[in-house]
Gaussian input, Z-matrix of N, CA and C with variables (Angstrom, degrees):
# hf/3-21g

backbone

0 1
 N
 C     1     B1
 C     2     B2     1     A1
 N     3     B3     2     A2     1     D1
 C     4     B4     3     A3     2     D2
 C     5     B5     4     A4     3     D3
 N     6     B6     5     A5     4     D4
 C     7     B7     6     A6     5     D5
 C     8     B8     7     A7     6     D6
 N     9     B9     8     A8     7     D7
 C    10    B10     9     A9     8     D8
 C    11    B11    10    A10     9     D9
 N    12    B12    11    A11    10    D10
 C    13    B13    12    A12    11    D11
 C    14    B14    13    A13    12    D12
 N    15    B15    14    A14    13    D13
 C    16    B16    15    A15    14    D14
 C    17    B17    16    A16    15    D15
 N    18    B18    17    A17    16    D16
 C    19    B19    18    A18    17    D17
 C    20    B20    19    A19    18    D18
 N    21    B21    20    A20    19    D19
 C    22    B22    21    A21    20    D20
 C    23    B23    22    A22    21    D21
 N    24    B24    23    A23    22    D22
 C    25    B25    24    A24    23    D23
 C    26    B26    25    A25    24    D24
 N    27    B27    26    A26    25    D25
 C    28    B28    27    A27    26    D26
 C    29    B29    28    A28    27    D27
 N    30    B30    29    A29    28    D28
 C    31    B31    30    A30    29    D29
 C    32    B32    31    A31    30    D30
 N    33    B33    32    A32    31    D31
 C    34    B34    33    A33    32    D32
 C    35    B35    34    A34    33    D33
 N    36    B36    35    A35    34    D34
 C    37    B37    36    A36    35    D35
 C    38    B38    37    A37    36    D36
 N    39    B39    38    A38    37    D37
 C    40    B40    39    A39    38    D38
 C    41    B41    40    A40    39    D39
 N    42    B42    41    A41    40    D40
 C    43    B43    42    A42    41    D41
 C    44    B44    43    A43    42    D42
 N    45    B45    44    A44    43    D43
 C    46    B46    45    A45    44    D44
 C    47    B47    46    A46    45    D45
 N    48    B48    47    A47    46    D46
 C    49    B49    48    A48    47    D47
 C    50    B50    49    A49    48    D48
 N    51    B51    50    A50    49    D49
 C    52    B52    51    A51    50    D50
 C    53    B53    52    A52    51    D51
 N    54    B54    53    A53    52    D52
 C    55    B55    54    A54    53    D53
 C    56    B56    55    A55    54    D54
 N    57    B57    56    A56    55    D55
 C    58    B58    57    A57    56    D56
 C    59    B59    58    A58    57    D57
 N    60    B60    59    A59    58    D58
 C    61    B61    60    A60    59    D59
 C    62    B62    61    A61    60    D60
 N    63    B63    62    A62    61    D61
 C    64    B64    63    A63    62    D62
 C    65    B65    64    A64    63    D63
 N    66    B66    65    A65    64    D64
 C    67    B67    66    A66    65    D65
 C    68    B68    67    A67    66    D66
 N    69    B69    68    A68    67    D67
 C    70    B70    69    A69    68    D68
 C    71    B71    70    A70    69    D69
 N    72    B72    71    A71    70    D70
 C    73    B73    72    A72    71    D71
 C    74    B74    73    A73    72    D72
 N    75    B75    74    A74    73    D73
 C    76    B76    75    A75    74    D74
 C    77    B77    76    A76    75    D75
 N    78    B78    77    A77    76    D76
 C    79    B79    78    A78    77    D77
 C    80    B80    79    A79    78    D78
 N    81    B81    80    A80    79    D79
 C    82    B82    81    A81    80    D80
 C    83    B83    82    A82    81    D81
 N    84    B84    83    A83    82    D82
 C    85    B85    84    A84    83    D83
 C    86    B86    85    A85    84    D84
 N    87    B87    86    A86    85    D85
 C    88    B88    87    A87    86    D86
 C    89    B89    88    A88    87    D87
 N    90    B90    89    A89    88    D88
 C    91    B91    90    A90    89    D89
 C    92    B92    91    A91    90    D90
 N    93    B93    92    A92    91    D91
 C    94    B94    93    A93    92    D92
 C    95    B95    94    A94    93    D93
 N    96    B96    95    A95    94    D94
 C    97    B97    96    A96    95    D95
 C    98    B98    97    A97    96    D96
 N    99    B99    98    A98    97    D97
 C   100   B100    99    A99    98    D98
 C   101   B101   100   A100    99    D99
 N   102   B102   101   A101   100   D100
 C   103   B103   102   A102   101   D101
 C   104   B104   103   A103   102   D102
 N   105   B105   104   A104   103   D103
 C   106   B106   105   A105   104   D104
 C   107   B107   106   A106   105   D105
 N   108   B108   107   A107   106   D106
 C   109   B109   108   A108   107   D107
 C   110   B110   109   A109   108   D108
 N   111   B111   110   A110   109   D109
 C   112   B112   111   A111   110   D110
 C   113   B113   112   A112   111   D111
 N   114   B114   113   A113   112   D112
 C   115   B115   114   A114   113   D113
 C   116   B116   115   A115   114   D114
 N   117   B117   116   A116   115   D115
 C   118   B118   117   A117   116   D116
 C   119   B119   118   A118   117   D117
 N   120   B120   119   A119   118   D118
 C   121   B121   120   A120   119   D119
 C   122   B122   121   A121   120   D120
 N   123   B123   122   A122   121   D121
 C   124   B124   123   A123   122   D122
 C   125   B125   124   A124   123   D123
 N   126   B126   125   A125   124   D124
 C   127   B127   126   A126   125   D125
 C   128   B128   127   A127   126   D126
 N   129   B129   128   A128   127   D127
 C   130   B130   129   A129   128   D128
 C   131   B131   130   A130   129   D129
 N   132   B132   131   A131   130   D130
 C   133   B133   132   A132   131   D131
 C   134   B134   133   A133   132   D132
 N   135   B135   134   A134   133   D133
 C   136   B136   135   A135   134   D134
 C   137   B137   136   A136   135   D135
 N   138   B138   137   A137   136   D136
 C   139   B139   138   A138   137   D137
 C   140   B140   139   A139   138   D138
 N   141   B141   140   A140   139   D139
 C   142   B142   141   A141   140   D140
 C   143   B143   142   A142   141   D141
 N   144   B144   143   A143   142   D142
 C   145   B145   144   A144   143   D143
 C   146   B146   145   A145   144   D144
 N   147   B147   146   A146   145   D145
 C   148   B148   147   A147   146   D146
 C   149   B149   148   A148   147   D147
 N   150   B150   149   A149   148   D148
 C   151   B151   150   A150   149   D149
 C   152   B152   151   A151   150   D150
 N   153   B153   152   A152   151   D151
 C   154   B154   153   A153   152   D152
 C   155   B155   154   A154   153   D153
 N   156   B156   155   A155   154   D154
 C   157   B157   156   A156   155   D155
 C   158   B158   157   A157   156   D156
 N   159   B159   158   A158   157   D157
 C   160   B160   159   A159   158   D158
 C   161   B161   160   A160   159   D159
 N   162   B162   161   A161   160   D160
 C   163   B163   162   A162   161   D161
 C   164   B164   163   A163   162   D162
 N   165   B165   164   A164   163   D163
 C   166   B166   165   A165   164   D164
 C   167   B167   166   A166   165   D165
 N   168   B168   167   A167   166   D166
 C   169   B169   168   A168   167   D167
 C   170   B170   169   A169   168   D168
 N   171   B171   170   A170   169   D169
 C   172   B172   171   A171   170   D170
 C   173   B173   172   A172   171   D171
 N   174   B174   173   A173   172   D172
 C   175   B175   174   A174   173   D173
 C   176   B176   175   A175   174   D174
 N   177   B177   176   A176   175   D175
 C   178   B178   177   A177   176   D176
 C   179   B179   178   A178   177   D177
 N   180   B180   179   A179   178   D178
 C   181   B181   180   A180   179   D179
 C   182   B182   181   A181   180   D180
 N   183   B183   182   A182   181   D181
 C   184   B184   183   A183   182   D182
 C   185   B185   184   A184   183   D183
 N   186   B186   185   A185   184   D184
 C   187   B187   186   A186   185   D185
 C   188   B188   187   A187   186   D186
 N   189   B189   188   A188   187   D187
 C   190   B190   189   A189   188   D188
 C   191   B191   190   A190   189   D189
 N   192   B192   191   A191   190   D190
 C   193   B193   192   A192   191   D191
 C   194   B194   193   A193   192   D192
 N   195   B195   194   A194   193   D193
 C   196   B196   195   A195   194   D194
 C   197   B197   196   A196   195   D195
 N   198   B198   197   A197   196   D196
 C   199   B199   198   A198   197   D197
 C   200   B200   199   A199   198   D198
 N   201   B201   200   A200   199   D199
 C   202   B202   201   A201   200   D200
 C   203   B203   202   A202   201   D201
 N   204   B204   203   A203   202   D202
 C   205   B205   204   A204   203   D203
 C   206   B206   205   A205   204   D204
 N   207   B207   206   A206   205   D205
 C   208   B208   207   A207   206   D206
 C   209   B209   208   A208   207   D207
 N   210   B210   209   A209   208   D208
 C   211   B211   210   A210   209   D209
 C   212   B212   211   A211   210   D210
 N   213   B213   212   A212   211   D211
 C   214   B214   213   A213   212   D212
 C   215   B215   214   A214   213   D213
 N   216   B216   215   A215   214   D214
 C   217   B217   216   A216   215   D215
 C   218   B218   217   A217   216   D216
 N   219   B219   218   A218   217   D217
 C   220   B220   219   A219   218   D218
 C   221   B221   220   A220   219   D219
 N   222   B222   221   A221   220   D220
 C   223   B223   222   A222   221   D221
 C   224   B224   223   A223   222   D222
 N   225   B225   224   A224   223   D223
 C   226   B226   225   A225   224   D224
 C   227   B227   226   A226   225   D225
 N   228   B228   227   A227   226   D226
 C   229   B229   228   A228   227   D227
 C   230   B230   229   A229   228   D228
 N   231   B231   230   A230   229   D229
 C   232   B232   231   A231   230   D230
 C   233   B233   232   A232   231   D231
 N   234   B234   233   A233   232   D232
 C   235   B235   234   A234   233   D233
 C   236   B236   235   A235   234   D234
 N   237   B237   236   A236   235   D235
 C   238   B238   237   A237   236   D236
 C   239   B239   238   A238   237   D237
 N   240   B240   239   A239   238   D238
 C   241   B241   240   A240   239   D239
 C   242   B242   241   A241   240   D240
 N   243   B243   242   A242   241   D241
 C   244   B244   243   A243   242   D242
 C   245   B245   244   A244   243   D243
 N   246   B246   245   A245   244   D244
 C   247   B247   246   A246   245   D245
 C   248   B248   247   A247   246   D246
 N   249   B249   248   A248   247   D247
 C   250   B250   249   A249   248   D248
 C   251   B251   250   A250   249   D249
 N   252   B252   251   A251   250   D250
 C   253   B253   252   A252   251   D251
 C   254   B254   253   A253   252   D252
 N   255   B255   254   A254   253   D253
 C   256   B256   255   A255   254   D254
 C   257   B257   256   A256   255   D255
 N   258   B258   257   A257   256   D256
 C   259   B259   258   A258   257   D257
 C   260   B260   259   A259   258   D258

   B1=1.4413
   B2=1.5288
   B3=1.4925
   B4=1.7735
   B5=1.3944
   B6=1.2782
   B7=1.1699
   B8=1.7298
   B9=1.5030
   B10=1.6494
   B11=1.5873
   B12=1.2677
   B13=1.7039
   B14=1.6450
   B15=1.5970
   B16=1.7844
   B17=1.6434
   B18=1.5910
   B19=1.4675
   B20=1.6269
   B21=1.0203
   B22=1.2660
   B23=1.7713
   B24=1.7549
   B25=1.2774
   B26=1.6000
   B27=1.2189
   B28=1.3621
   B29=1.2538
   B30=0.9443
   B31=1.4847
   B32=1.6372
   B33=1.1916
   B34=1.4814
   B35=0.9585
   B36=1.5599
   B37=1.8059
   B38=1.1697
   B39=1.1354
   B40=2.0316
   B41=1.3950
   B42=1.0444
   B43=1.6680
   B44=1.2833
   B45=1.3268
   B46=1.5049
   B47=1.6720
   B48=1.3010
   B49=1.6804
   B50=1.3347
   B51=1.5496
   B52=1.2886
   B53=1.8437
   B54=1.1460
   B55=1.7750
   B56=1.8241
   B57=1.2990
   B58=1.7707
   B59=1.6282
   B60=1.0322
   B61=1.4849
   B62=1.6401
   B63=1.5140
   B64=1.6917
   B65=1.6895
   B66=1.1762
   B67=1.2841
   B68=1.1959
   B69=1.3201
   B70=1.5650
   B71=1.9896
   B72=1.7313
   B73=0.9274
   B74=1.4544
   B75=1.1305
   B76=1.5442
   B77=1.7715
   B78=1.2930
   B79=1.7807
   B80=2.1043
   B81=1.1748
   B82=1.5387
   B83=1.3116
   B84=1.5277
   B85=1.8475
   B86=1.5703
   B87=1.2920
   B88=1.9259
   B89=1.7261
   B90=1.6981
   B91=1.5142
   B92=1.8565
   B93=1.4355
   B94=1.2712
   B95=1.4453
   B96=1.4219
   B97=1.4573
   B98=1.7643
   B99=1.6953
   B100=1.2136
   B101=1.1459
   B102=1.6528
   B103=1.2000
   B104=1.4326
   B105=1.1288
   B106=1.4793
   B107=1.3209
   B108=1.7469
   B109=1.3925
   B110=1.6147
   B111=1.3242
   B112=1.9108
   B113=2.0386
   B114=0.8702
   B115=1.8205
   B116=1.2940
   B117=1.2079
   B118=1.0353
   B119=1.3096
   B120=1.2166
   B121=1.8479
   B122=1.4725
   B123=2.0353
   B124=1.2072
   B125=1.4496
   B126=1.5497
   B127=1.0887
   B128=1.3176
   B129=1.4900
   B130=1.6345
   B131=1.1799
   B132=1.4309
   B133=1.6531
   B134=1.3523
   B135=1.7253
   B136=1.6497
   B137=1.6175
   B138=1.5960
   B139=1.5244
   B140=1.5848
   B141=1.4619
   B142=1.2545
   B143=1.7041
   B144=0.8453
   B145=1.5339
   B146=1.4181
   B147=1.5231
   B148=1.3997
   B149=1.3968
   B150=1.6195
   B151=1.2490
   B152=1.3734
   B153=1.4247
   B154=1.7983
   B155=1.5138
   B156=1.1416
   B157=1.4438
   B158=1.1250
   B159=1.0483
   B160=1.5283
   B161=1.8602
   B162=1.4933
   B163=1.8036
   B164=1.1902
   B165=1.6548
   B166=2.0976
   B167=0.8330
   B168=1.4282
   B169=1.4562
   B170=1.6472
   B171=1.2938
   B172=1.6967
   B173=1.4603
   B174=1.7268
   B175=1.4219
   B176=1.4292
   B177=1.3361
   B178=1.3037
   B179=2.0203
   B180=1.4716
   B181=1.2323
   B182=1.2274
   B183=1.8018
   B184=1.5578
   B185=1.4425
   B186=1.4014
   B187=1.5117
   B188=1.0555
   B189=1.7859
   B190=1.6154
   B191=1.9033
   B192=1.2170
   B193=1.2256
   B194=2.1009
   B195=1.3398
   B196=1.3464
   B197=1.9282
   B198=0.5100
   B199=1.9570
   B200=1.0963
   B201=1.5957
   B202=1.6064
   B203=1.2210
   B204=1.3915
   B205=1.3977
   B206=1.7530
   B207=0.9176
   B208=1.3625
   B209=1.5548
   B210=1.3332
   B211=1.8606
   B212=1.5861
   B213=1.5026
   B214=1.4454
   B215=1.5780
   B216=1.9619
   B217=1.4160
   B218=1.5029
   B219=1.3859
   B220=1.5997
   B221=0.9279
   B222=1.5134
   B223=1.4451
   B224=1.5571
   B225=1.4568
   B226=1.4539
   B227=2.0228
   B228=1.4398
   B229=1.2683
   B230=1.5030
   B231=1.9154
   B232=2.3104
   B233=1.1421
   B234=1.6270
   B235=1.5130
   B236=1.6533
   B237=1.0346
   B238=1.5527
   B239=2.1491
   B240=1.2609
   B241=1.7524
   B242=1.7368
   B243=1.6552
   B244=1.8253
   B245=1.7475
   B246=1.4766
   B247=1.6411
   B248=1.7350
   B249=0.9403
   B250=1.9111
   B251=1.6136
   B252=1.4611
   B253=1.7138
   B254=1.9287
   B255=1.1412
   B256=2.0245
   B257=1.5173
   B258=0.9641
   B259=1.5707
   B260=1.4625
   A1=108.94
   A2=111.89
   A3=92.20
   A4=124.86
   A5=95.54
   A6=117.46
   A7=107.15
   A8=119.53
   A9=135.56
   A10=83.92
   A11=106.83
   A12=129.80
   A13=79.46
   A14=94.31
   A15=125.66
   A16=79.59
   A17=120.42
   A18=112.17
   A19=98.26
   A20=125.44
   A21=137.20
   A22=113.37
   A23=101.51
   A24=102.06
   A25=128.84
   A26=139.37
   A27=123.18
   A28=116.74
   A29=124.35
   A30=112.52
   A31=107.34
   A32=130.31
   A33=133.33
   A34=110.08
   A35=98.59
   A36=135.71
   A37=113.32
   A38=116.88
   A39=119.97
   A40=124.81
   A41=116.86
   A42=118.82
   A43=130.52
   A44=102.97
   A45=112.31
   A46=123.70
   A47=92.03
   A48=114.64
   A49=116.58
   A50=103.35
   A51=108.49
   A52=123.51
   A53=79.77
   A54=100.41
   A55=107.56
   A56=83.10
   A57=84.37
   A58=118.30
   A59=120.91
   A60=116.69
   A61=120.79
   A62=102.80
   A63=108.14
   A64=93.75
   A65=124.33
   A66=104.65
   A67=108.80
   A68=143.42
   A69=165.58
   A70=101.01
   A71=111.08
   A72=124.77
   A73=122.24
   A74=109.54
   A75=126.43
   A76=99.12
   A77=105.74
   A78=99.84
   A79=102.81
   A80=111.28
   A81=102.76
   A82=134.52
   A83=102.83
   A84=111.29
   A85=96.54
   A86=107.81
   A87=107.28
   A88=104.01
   A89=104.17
   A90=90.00
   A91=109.14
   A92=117.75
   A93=114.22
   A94=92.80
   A95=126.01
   A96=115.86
   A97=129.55
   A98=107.68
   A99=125.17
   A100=91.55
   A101=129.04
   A102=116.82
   A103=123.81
   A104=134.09
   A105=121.98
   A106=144.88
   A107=89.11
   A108=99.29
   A109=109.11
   A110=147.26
   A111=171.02
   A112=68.55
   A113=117.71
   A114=93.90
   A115=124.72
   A116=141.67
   A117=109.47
   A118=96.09
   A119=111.77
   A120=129.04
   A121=84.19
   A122=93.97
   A123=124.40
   A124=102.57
   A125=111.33
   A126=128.89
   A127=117.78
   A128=113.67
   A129=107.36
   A130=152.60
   A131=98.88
   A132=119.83
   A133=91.71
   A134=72.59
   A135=88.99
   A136=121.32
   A137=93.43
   A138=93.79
   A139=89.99
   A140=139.25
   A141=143.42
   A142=101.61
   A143=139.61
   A144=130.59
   A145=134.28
   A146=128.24
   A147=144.23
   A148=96.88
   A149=124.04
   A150=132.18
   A151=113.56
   A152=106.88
   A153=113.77
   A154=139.62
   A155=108.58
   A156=133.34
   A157=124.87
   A158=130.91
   A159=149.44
   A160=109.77
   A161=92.50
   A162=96.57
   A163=119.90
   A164=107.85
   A165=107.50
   A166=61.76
   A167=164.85
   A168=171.51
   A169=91.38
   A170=116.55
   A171=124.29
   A172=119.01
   A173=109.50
   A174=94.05
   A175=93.42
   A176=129.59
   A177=104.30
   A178=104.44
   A179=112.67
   A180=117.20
   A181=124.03
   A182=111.34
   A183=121.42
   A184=96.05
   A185=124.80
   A186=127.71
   A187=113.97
   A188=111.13
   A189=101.69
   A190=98.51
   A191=130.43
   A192=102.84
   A193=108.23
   A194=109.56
   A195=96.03
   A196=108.57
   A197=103.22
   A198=101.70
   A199=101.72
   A200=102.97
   A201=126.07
   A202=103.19
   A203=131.34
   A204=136.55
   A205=110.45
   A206=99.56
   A207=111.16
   A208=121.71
   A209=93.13
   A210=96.87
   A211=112.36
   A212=113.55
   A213=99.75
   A214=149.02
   A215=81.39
   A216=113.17
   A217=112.67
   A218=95.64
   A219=102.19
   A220=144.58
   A221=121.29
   A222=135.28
   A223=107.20
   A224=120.81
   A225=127.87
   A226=100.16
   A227=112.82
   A228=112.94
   A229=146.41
   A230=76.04
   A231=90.33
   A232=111.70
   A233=136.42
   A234=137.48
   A235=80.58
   A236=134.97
   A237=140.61
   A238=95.88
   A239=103.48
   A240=103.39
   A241=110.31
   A242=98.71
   A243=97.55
   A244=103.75
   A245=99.48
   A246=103.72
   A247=108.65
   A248=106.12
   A249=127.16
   A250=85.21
   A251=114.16
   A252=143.58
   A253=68.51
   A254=141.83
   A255=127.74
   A256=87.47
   A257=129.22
   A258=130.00
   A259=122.56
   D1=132.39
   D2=168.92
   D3=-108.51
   D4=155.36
   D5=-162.33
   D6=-103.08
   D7=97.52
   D8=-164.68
   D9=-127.52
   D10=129.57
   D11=-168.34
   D12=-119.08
   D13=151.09
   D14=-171.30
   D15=-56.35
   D16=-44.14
   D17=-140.70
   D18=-88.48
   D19=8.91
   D20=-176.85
   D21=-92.52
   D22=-64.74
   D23=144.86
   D24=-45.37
   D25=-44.69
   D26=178.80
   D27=-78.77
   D28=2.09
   D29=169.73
   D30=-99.81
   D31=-37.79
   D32=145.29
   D33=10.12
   D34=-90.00
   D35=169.86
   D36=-35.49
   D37=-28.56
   D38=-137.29
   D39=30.64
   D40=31.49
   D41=134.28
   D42=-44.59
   D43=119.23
   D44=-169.11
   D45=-123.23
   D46=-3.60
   D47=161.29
   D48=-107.15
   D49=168.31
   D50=-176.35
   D51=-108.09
   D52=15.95
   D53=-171.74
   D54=-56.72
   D55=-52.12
   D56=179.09
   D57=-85.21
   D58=6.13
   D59=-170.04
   D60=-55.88
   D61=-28.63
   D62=177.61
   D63=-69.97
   D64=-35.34
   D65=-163.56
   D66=-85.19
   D67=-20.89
   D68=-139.05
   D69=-101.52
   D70=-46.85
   D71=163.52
   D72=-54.11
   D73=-59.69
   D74=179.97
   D75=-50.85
   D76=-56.68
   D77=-165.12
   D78=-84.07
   D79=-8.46
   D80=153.95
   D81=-74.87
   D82=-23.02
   D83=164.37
   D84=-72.06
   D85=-43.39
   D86=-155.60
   D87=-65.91
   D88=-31.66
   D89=-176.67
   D90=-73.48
   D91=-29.72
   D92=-158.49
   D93=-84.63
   D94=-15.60
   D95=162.04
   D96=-74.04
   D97=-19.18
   D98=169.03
   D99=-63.44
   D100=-86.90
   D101=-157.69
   D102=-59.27
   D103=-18.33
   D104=137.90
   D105=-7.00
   D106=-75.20
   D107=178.09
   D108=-82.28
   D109=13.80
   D110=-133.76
   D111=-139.20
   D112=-20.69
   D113=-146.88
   D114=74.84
   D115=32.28
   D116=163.52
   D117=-118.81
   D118=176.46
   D119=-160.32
   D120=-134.43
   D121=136.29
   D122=-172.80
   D123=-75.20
   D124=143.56
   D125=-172.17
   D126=-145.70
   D127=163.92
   D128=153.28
   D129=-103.13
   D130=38.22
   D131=179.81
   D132=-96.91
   D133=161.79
   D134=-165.02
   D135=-80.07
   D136=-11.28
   D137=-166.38
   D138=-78.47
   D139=-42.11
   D140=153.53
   D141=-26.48
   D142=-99.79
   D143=169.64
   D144=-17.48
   D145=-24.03
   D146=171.45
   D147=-88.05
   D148=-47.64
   D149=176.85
   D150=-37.90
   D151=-60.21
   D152=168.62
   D153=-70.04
   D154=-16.47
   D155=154.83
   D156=-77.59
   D157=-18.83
   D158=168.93
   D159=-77.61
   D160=-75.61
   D161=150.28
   D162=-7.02
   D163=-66.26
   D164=-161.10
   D165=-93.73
   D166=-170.01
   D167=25.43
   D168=-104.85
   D169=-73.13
   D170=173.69
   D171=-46.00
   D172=-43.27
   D173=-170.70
   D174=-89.86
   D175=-2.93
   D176=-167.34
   D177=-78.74
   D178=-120.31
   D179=177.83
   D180=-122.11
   D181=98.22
   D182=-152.88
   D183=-131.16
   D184=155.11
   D185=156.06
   D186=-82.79
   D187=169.42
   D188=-157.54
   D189=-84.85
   D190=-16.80
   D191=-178.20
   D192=-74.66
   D193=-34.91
   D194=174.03
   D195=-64.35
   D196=-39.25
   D197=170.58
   D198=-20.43
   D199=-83.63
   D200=-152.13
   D201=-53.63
   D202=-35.75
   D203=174.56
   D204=-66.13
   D205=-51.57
   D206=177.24
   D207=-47.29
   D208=-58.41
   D209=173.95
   D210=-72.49
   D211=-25.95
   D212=165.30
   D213=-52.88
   D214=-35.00
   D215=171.13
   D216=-53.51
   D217=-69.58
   D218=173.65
   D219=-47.40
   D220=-28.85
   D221=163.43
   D222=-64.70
   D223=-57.38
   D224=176.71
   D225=-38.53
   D226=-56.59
   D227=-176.70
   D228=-66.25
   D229=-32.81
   D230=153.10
   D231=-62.98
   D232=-32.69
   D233=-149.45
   D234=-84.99
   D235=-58.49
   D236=-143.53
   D237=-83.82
   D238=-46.16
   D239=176.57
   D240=-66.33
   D241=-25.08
   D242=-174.42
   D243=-67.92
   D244=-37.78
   D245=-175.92
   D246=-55.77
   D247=-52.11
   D248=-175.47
   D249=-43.73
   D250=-81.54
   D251=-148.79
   D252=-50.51
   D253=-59.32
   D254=-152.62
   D255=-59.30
   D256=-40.33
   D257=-145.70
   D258=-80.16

């Protein structure tokens, strides 16, 4: 199972306050529940870990050209964790 601490995500981000942390929490369950339901099964690779950081990365507060990059990433990275998760 992996184990991605709030404080792991904020530095990601570079968040350096603590203002958002209730919300930051909430969308680190929500991504490892996205990728769930994507199929893939939580792990402790890292690309599984960028996978979820990437996640709040989108829902958190991004412009749309970092987005578009962003969700591209991620899709490329479910396809590659779904292969792992058969194995």
């Amino acid at each position: 199972m992996a184990n991605i601490s709030l404080e792991e995500v904020k530095e990601y981000l570079r968040v350096d306050d603590d203002a958002g942390d209730q919300t930051l929490a909430i969308l680190l369950e929500s991504a490892k529940e996205y990728l769930a339901n994507a199929g893939v099964t939580e792990s402790n690779h890292a690309l599984y870990k960028l996978a979820v950081m990437v996640w709040v990365a989108i829902h958190y507060e991004m412009d749309d050209r970092t987005l578009h990059k962003l969700k591209q990433s991620l899709q490329t990275m479910i396809l590659q964790l779904r292969e792992v998760s058969a194995t």
